[in-house]
PyMOL CGO cylinders between C-alpha atoms (Angstrom):
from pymol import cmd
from pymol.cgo import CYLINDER

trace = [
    CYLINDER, 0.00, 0.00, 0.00, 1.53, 3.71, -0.93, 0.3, 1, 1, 1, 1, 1, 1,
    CYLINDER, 1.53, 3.71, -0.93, 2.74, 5.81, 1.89, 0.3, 1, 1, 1, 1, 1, 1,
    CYLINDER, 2.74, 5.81, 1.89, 0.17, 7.95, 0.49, 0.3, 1, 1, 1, 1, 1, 1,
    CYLINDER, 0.17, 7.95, 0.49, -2.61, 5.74, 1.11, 0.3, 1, 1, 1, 1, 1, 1,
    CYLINDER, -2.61, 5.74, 1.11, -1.35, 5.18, 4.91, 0.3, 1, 1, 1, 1, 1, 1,
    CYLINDER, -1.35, 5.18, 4.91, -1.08, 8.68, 5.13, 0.3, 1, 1, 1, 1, 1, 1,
    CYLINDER, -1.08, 8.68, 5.13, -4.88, 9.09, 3.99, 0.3, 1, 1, 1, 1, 1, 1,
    CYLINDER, -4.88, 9.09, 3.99, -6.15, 6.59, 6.38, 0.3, 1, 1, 1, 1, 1, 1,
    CYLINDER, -6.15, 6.59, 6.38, -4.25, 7.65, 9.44, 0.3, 1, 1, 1, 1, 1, 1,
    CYLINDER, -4.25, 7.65, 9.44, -5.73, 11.10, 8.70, 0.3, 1, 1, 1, 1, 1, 1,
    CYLINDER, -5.73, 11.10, 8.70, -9.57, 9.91, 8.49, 0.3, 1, 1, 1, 1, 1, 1,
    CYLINDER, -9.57, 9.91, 8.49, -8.81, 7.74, 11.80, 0.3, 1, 1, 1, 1, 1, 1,
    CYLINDER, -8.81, 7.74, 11.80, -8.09, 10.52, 13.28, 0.3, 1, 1, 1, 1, 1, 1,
    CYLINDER, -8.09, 10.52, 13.28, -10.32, 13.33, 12.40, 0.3, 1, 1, 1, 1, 1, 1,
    CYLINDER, -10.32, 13.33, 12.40, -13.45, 10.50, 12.94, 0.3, 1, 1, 1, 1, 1, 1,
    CYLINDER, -13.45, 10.50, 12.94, -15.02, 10.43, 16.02, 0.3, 1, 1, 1, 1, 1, 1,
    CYLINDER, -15.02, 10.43, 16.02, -15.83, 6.95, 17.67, 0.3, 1, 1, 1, 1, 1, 1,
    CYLINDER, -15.83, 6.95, 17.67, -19.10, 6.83, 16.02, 0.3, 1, 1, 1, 1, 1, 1,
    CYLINDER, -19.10, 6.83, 16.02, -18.68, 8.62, 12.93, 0.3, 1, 1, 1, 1, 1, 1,
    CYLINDER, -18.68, 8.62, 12.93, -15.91, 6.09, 12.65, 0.3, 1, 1, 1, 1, 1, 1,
    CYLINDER, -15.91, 6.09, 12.65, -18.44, 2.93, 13.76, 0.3, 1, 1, 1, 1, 1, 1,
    CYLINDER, -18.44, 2.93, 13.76, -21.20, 4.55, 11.16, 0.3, 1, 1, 1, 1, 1, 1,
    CYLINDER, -21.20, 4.55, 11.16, -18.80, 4.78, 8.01, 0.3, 1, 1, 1, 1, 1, 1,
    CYLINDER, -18.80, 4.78, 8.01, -17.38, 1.44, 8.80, 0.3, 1, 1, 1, 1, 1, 1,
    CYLINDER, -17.38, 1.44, 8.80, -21.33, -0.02, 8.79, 0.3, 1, 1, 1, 1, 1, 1,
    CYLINDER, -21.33, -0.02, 8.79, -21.96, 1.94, 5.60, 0.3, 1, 1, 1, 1, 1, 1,
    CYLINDER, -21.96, 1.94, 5.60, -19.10, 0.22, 4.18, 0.3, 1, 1, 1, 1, 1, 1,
    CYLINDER, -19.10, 0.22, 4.18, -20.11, -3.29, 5.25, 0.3, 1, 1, 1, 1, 1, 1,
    CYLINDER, -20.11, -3.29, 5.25, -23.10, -2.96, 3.57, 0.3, 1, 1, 1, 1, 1, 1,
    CYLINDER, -23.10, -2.96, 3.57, -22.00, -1.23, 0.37, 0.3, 1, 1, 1, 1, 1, 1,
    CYLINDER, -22.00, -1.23, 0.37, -20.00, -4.07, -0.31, 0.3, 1, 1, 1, 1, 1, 1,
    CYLINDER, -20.00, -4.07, -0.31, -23.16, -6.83, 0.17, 0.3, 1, 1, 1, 1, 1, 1,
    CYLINDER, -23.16, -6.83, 0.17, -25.28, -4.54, -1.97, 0.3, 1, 1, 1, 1, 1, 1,
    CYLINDER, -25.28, -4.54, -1.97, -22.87, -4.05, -4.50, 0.3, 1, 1, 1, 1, 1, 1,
    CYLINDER, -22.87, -4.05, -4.50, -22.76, -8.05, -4.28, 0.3, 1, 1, 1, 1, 1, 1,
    CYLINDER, -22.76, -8.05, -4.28, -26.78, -8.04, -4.78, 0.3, 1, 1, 1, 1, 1, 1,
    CYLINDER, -26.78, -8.04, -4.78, -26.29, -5.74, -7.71, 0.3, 1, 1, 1, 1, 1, 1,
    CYLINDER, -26.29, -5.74, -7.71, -24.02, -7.78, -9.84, 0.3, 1, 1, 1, 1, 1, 1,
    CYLINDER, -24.02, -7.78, -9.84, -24.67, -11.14, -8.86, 0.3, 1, 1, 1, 1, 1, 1,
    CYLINDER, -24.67, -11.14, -8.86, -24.74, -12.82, -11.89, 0.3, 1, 1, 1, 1, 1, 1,
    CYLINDER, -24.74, -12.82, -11.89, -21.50, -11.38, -12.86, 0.3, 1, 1, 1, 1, 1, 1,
    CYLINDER, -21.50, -11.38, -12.86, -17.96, -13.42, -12.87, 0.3, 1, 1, 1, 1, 1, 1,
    CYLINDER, -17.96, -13.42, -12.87, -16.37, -13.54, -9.55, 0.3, 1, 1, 1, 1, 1, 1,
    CYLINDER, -16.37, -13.54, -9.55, -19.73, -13.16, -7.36, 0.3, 1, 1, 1, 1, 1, 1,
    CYLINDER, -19.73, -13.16, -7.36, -18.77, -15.90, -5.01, 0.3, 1, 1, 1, 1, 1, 1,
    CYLINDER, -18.77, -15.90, -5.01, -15.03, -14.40, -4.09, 0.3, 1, 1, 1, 1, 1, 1,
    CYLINDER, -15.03, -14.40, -4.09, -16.76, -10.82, -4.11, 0.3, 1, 1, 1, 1, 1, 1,
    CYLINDER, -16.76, -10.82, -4.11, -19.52, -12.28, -1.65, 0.3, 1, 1, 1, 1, 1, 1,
    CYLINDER, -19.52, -12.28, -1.65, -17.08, -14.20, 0.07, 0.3, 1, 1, 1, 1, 1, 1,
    CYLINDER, -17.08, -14.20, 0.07, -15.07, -10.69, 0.89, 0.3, 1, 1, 1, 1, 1, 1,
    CYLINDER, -15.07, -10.69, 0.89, -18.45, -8.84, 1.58, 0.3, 1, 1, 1, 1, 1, 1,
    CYLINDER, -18.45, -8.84, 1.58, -19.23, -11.29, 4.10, 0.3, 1, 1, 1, 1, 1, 1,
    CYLINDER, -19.23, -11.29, 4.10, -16.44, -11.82, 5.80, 0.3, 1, 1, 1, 1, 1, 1,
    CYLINDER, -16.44, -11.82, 5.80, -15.89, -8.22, 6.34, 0.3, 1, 1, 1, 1, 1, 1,
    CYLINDER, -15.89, -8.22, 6.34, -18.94, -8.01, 7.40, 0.3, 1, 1, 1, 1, 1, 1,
    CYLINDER, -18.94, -8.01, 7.40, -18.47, -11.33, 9.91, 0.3, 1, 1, 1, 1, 1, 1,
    CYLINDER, -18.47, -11.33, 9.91, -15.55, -8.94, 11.29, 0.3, 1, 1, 1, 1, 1, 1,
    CYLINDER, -15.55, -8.94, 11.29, -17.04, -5.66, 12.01, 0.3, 1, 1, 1, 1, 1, 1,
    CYLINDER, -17.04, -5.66, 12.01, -19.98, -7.33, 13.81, 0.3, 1, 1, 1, 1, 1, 1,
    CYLINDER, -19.98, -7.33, 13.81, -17.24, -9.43, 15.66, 0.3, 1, 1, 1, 1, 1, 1,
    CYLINDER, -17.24, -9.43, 15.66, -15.08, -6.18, 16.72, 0.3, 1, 1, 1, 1, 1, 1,
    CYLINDER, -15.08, -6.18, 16.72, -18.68, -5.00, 18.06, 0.3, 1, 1, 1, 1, 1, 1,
    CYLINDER, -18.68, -5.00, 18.06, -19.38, -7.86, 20.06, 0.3, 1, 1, 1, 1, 1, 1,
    CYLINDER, -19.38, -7.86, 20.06, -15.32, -8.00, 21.80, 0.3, 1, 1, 1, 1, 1, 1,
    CYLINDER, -15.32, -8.00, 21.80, -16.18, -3.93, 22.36, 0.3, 1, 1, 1, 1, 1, 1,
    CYLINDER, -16.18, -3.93, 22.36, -19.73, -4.28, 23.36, 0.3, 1, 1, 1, 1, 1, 1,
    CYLINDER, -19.73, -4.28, 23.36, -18.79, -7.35, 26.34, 0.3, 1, 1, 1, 1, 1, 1,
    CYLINDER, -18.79, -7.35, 26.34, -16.36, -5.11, 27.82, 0.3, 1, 1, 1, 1, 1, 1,
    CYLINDER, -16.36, -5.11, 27.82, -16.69, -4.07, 31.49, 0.3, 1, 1, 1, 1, 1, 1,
    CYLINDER, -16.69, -4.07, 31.49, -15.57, -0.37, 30.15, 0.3, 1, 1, 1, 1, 1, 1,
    CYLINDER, -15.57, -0.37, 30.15, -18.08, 0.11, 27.74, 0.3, 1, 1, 1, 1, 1, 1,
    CYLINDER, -18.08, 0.11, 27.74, -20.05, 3.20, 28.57, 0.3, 1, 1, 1, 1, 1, 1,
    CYLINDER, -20.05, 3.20, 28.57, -23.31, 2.13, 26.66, 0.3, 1, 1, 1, 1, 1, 1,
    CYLINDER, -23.31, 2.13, 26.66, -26.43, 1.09, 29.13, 0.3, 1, 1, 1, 1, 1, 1,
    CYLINDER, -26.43, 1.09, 29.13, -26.35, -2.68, 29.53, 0.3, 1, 1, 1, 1, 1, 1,
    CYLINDER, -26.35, -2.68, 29.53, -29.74, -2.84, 27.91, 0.3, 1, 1, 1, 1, 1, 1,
    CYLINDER, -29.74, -2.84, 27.91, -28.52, -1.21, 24.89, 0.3, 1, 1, 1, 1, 1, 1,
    CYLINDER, -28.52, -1.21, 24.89, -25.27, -3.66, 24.59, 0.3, 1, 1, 1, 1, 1, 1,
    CYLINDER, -25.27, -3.66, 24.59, -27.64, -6.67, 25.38, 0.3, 1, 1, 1, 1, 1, 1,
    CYLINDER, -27.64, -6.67, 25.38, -29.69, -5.51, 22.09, 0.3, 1, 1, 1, 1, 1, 1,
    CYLINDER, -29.69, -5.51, 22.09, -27.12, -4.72, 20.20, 0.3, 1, 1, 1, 1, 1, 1,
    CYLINDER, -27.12, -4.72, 20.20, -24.97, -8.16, 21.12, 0.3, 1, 1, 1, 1, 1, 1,
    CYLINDER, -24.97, -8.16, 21.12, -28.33, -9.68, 20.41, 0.3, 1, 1, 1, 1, 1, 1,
    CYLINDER, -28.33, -9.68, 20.41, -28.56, -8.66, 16.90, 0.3, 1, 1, 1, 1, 1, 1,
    CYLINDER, -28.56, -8.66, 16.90, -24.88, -8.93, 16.25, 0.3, 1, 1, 1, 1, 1, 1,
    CYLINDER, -24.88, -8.93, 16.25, -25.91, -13.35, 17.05, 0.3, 1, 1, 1, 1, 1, 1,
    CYLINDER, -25.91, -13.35, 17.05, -28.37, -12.96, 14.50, 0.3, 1, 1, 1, 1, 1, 1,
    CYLINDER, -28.37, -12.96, 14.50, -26.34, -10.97, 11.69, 0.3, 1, 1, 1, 1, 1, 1,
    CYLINDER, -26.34, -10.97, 11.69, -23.37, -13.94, 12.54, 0.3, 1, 1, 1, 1, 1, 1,
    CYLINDER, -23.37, -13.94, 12.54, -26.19, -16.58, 11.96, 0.3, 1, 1, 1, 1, 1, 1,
    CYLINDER, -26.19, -16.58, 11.96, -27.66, -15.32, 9.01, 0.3, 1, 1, 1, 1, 1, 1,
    CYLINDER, -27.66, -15.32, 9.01, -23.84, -14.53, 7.47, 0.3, 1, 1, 1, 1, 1, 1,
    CYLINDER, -23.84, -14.53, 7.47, -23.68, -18.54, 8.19, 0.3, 1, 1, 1, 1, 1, 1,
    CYLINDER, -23.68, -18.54, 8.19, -27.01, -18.89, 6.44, 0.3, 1, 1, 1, 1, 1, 1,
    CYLINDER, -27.01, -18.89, 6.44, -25.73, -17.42, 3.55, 0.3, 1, 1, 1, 1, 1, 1,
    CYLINDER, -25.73, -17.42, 3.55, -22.29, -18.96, 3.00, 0.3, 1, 1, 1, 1, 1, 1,
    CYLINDER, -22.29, -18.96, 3.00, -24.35, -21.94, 3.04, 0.3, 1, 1, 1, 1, 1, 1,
    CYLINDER, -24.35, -21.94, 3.04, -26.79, -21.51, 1.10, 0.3, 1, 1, 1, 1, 1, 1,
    CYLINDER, -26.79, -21.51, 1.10, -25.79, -18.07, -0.96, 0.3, 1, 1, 1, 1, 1, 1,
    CYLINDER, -25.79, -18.07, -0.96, -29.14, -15.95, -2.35, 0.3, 1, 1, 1, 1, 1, 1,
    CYLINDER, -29.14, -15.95, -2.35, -28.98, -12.57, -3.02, 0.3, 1, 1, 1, 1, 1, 1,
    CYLINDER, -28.98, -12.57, -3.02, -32.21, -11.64, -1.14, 0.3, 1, 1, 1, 1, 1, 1,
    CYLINDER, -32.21, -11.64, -1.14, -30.77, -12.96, 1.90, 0.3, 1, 1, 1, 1, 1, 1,
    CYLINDER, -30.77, -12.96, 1.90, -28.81, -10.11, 1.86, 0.3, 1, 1, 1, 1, 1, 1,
    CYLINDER, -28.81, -10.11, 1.86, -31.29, -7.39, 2.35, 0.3, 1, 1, 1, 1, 1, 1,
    CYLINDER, -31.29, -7.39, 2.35, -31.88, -7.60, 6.36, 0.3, 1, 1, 1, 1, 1, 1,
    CYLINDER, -31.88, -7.60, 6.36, -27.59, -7.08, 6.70, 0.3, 1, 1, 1, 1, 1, 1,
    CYLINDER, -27.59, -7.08, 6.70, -28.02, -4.44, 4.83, 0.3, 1, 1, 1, 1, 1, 1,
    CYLINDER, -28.02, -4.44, 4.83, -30.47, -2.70, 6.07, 0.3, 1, 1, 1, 1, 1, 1,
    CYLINDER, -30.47, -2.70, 6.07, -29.56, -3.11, 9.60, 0.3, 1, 1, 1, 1, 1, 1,
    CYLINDER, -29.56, -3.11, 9.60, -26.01, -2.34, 8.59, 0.3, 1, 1, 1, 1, 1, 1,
    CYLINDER, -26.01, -2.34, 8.59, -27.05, 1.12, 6.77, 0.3, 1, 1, 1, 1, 1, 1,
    CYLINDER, -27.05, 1.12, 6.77, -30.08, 1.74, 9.89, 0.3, 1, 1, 1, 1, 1, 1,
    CYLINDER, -30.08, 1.74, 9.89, -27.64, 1.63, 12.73, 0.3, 1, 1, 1, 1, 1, 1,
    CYLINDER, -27.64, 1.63, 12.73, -24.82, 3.98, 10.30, 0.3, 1, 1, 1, 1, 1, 1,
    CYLINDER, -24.82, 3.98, 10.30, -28.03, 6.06, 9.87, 0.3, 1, 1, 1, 1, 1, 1,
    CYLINDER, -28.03, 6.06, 9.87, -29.02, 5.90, 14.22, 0.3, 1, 1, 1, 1, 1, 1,
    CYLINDER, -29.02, 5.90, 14.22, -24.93, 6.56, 14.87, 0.3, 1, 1, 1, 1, 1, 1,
    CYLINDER, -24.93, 6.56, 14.87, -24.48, 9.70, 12.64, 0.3, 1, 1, 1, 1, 1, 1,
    CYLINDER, -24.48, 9.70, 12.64, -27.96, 11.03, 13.95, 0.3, 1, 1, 1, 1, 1, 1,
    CYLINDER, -27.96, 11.03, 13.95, -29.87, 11.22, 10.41, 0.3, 1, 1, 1, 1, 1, 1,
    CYLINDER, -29.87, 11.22, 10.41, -32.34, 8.70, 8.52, 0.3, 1, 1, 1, 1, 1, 1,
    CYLINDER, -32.34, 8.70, 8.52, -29.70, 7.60, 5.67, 0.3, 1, 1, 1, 1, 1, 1,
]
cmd.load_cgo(trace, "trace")
């Protein structure tokens, strides 16, 4: 990767606040399984919804190692929620690699861009 690059991302990681930060990283997760949706019958679908996924599989598993911390200043009933729906998103990315569909993919998604939406304070 170009020092350039580095340089660019440092920057961003450090002009984003925490949630800002959590929001683009959701909006990015699902980008990449709606961009699978949209060109699913195209060449290298699998590999592209193999990447899509498991990015996905590891933002939602950086939330859970965050959200099970003693630190974390969220209200338990919010983490408990949240932790809640991350077991469903990591069941239904299971679902999926077994069984691939492209509508399967809509609930990630739209979870993924709702909670972007709920973090930067707007209805994206």
């Amino acid at each position: 990767m170009s020092a350039g690059i580095n340089a660019y991302k440092q920057t961003i990681k450090s002009t984003l606040s925490g949630r800002e930060l959590e929001a683009s990283i959701l909006s990015k997760a699902a980008r990449l399984l709606k961009s699978c949706q949209e060109h699913w019958n195209e060449d290298g679908h699998f590999k592209r919804l193999d990447e899509a996924l498991t990015f996905n599989q590891k933002v939602w598993t950086i939330f859970q190692d965050e959200l099970i911390r003693e630190d974390n200043p969220l209200p338990a009933e919010l983490r408990g929620d949240i932790l809640n729906l991350s077991v469903f998103i990591d069941k239904r990315i299971i679902e999926i690699m077994h069984d691939p569909s492209p509508d399967k993919l809509d609930i990630i998604i739209n979870i993924n861009f709702n909670l972007a939406a709920g973090l930067r304070g707007s209805s994206e």
